[in-house]
NULUMNU-264327 format. One record per residue: residue in one letter; x, y, z of N, C-alpha, C, O in turn. Coordinates in steps of 0.1 Angstrom, whole numbers. Layout:
REM NULUMNU-264327
TITOR type n_east n_north  n_up ca_east ca_north ca_up c_east c_north  c_up o_east o_north  o_up
TITOR    a      X       Y     Z       X        Y     Z      X       Y     Z      X       Y     Z
...
END
This chain:
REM NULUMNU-264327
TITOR type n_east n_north  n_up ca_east ca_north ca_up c_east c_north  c_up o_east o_north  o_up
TITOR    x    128     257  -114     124      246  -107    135     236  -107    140     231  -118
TITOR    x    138     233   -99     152      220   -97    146     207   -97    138     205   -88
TITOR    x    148     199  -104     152      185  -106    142     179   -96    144     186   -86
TITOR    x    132     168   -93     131      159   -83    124     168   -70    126     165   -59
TITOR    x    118     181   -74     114      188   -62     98     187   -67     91     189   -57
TITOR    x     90     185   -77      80      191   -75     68     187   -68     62     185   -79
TITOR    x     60     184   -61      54      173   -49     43     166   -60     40     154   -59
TITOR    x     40     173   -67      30      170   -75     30     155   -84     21     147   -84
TITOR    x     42     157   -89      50      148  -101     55     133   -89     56     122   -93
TITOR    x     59     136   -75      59      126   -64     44     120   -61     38     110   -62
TITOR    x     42     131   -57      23      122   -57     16     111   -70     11     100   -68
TITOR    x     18     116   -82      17      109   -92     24      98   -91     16      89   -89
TITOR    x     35      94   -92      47       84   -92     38      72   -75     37      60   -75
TITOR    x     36      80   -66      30       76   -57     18      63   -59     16      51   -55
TITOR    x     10      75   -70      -6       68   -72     -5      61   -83    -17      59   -87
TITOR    x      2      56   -91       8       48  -102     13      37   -93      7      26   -93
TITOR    x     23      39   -88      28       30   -81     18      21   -70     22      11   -65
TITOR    x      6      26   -66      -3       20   -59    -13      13   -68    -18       2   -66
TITOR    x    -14      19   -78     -25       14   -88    -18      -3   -96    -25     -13   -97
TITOR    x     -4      -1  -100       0       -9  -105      3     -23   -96      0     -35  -100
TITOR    x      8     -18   -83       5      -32   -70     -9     -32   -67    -13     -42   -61
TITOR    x    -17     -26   -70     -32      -29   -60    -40     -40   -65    -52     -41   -62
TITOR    x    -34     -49   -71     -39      -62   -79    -33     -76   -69    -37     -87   -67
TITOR    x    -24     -68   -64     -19      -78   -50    -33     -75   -35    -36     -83   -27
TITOR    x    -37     -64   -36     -46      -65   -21    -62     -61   -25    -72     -60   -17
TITOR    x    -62     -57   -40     -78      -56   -44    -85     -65   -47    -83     -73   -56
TITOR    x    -94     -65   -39    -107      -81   -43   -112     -75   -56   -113     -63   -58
TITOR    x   -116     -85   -65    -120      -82   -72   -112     -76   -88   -116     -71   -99
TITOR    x    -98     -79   -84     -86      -73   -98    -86     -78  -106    -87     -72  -116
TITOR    x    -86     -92  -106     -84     -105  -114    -83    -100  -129    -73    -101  -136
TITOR    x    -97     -95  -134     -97      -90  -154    -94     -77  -152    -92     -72  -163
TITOR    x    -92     -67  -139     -85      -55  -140    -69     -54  -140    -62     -44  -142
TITOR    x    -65     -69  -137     -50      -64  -130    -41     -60  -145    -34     -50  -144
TITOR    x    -41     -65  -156     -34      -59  -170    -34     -47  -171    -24     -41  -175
TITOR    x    -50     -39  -164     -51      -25  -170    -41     -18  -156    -32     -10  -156
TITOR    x    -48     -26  -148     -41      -15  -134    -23     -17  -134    -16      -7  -134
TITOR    x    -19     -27  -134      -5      -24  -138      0     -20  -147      7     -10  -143
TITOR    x     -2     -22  -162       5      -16  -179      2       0  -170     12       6  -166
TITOR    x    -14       5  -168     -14       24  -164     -4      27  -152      4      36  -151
TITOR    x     -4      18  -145       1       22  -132     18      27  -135     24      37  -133
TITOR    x     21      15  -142      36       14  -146     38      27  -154     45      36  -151
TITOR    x     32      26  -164      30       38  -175     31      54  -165     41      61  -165
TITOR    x     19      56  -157      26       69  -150     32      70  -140     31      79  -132
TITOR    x     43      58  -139      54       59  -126     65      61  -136     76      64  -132
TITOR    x     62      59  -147      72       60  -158     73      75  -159     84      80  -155
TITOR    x     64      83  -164      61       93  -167     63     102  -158     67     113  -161
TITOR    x     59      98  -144      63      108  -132     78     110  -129     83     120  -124
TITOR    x     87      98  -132      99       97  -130    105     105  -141    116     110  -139
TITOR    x    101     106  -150     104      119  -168    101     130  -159    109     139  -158
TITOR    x     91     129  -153      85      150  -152     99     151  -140    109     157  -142
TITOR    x     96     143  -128     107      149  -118    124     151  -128    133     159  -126
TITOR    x    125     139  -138     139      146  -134    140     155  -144    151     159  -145
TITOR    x    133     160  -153     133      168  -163    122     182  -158    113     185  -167
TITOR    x    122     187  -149     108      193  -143    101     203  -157     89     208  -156
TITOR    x    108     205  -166     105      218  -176    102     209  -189    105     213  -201
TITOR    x     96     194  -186      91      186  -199     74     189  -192     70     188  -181
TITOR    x     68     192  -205      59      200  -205     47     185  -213     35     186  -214
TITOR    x     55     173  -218      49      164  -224     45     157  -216     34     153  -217
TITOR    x     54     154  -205      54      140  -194     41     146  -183     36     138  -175
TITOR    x     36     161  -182      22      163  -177     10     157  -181      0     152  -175
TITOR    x     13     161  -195       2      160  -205     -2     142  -204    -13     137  -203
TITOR    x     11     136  -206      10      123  -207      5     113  -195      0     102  -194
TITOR    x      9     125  -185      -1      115  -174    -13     117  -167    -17     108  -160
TITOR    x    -19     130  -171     -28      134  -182    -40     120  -189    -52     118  -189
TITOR    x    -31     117  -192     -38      108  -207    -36      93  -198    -46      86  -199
TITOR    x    -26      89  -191     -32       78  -188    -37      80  -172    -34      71  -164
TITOR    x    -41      86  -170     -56       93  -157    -66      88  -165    -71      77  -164
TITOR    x    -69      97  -176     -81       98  -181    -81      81  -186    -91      76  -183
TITOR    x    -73      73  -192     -71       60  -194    -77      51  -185    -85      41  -187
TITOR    x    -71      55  -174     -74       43  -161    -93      46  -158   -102      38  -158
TITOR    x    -90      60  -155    -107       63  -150   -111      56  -162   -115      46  -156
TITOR    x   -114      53  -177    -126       49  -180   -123      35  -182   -132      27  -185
TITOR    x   -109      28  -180    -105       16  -181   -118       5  -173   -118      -7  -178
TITOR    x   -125       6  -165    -134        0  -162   -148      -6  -165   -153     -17  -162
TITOR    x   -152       5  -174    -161        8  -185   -155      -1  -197   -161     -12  -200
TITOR    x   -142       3  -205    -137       -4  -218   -132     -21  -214   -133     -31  -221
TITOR    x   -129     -19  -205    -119      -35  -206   -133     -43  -195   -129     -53  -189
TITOR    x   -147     -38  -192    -157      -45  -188   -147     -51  -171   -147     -63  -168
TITOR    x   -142     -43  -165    -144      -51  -153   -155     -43  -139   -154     -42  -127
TITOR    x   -162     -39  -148    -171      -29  -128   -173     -33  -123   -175     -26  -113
TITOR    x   -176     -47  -123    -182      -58  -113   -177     -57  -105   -182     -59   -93
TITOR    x   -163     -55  -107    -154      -56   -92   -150     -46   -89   -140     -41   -95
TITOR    x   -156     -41   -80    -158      -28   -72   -144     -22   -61   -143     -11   -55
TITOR    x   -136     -30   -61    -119      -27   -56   -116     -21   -68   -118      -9   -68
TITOR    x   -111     -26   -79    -108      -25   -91   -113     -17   -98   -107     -12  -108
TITOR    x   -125     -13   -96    -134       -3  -105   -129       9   -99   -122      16  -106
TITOR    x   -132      12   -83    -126       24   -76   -110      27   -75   -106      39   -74
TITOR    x   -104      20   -74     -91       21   -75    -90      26   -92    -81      35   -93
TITOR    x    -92      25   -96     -93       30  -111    -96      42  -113    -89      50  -120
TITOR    x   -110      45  -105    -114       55  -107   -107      70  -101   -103      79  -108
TITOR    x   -107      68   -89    -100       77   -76    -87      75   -82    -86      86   -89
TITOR    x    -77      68   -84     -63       69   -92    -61      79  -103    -53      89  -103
TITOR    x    -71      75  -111     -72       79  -124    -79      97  -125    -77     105  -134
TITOR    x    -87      99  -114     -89      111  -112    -78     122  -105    -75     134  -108
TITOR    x    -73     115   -94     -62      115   -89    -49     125  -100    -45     137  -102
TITOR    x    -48     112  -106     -36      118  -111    -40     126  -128    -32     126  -137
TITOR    x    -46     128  -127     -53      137  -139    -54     151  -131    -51     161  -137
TITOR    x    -57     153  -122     -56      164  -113    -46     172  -111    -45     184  -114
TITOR    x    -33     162  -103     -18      165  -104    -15     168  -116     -8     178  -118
TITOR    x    -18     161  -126      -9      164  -137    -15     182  -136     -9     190  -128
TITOR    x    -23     186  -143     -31      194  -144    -27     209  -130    -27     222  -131
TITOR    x    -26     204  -123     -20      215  -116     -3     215  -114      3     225  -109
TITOR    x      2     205  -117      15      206  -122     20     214  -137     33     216  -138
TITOR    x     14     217  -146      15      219  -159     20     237  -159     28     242  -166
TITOR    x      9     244  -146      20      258  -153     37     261  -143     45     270  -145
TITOR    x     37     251  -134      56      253  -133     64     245  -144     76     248  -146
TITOR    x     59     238  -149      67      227  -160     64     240  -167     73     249  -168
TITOR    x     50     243  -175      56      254  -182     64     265  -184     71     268  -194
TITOR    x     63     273  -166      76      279  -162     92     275  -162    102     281  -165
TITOR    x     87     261  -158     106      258  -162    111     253  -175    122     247  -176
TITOR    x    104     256  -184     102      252  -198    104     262  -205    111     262  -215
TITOR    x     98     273  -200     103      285  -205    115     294  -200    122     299  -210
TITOR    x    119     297  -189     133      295  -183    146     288  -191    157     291  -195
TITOR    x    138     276  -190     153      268  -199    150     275  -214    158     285  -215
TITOR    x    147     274  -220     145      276  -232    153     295  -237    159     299  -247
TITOR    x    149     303  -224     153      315  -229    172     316  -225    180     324  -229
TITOR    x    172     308  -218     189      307  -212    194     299  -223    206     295  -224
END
């Protein structure tokens, strides 16, 4: 798998990157916007690791983990009230828990590739 090709690891980078601005056009962000930016940032971070490294088998995992972060971030940090923020949370956070998750067996594959070369 080459460098910056995998769609999966772009969609993520995508939906991070939406989650972390959506405090500029979601009613209702105001006590969400810390969480929605710090995760958002966090897996545009992480998506930009998987693309250029496509056979890091951690930076799946990790975005992964903050999916599952954001979806219950609503619940922990008490903002549901606000129903932009709550769903953007949620759909993000499921979102990219998905990608990661069907991204994980070519990262494996190119993880193993590299490794036996």
């Amino acid at each position: 798998m080459k460098a910056w090709s995998r769609w999966q690891d772009w969609a993520t980078l995508v939906a991070g990157l939406y989650a972390a601005l959506s405090p500029i056009w979601v009613a209702g962000a105001s006590g969400a916007a810390p969480s929605l930016i710090v995760l958002g940032a966090l897996i545009v971070l992480t998506s930009i690791a998987a693309l250029a490294g496509p056979g890091a088998v951690a930076t799946e995992w990790l975005n992964a983990l903050w999916g599952v972060l954001l979806f219950i971030a609503p619940w922990a940090i008490t903002y549901t009230q606000g129903q932009g923020a709550s769903w953007t949370s949620w759909v993000i956070g499921v979102l990219t828990v998905a990608l990661s998750l069907t991204a994980l067996p070519s990262s494996r594959a190119a993880h193993h590739r590299a490794v036996q070369h």
